[in-house]
N, C-alpha and C positions, 0 to 999 in steps of 0.2 A: 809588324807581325799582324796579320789579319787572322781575323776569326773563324775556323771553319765550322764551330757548332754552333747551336742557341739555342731560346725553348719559342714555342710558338704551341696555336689551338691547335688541335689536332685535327688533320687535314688540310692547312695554311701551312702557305711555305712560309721560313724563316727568317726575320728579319734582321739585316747585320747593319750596321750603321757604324762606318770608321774604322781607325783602326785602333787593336790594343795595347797600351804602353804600359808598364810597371812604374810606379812612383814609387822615391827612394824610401828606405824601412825608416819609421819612426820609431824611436822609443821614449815613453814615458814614465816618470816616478813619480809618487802621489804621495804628499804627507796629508791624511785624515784625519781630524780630529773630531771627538764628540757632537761638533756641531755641522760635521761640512769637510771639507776640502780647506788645507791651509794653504798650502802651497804645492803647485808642482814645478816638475825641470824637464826639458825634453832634450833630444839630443836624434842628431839625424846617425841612422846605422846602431847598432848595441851600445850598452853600457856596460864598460869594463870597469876595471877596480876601482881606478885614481877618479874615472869621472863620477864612480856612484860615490868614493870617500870623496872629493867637493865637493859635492850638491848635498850632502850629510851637513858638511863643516860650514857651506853659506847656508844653509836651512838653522841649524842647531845656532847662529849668531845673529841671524836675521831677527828684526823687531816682531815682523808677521809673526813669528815662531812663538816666539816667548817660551822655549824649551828651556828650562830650569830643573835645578837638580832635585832628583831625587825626594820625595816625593810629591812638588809640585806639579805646575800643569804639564803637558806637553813630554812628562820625564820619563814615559815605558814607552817605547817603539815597538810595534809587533811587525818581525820579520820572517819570510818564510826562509827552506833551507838552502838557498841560492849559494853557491861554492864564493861570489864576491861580499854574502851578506855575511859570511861566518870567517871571513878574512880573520886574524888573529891581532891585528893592528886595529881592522877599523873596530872590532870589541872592544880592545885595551883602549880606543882612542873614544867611543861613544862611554865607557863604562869612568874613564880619566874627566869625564865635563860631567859627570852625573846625571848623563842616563842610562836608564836599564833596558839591555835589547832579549828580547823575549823571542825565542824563534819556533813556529810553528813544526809539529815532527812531520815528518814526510807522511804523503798519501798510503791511507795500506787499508784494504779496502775490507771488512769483517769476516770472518771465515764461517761458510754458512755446510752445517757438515749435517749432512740427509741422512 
C-alpha cells in the first residue's frame, strides 16, 4: 500500500519514502512492583483468558515474583475492570494462592452541574 498523504513545510512538496506495511499487534502484561517492573509476558495478537490466567500462574510461581500470601510481598495485585481480569476462576484461583486482586472501578468522569 503506498502512501498518499504526509506532512511537509508549507509550500514543499511532500515527501513519501517506501511503502506502508502493518506489523502484527503486540500485546503486553506488566507485573509492577514498588521498585520497578518485575516481570512481563507479551504475546503476538490479544490476550484472552487461558493466556492471561498463565502468565498470572507462571508469574505468581516464578522465583522473580516472590508473590506470597497475603499479607507479604508481591500479595495485592491492582487490576482494572477488563471482563478477562474479573473472570470468576481466575479470582477464586489468585484469591486460592493468597492473593488479593483489588480491581480499579471503571472510568466515570465527575458531574460538573452549572
Amino acid at each position: 500500500m503506498m502512501r498518499k498523504r504526509g506532512y511537509a513545510l508549507r509550500g514543499q512538496k511532500v515527501a513519501i519514502r517506501g511503502e506502508f506495511q502493518r506489523k502484527p499487534r503486540v500485546s503486553m502484561l506488566a507485573f509492577i512492583g514498588v521498585n520497578g517492573i518485575i516481570d512481563y509476558y507479551d504475546t503476538v495478537g490479544t490476550f484472552d483468558r487461558l493466556e492471561f490466567a498463565r502468565c498470572c500462574q507462571d508469574f505468581a510461581y516464578s522465583k522473580r515474583a516472590s508473590a506470597r500470601p497475603y499479607p507479604r510481598t508481591n500479595s495485592v495485585w491492582i487490576l482494572d475492570g477488563a471482563s478477562i481480569h474479573r473472570h470468576p476462576e481466575i479470582v477464586h484461583y489468585l484469591r486460592s494462592i493468597g492473593i488479593v486482586p483489588i480491581f480499579l472501578p471503571a472510568y466515570c468522569p465527575p458531574r460538573i452541574v452549572t
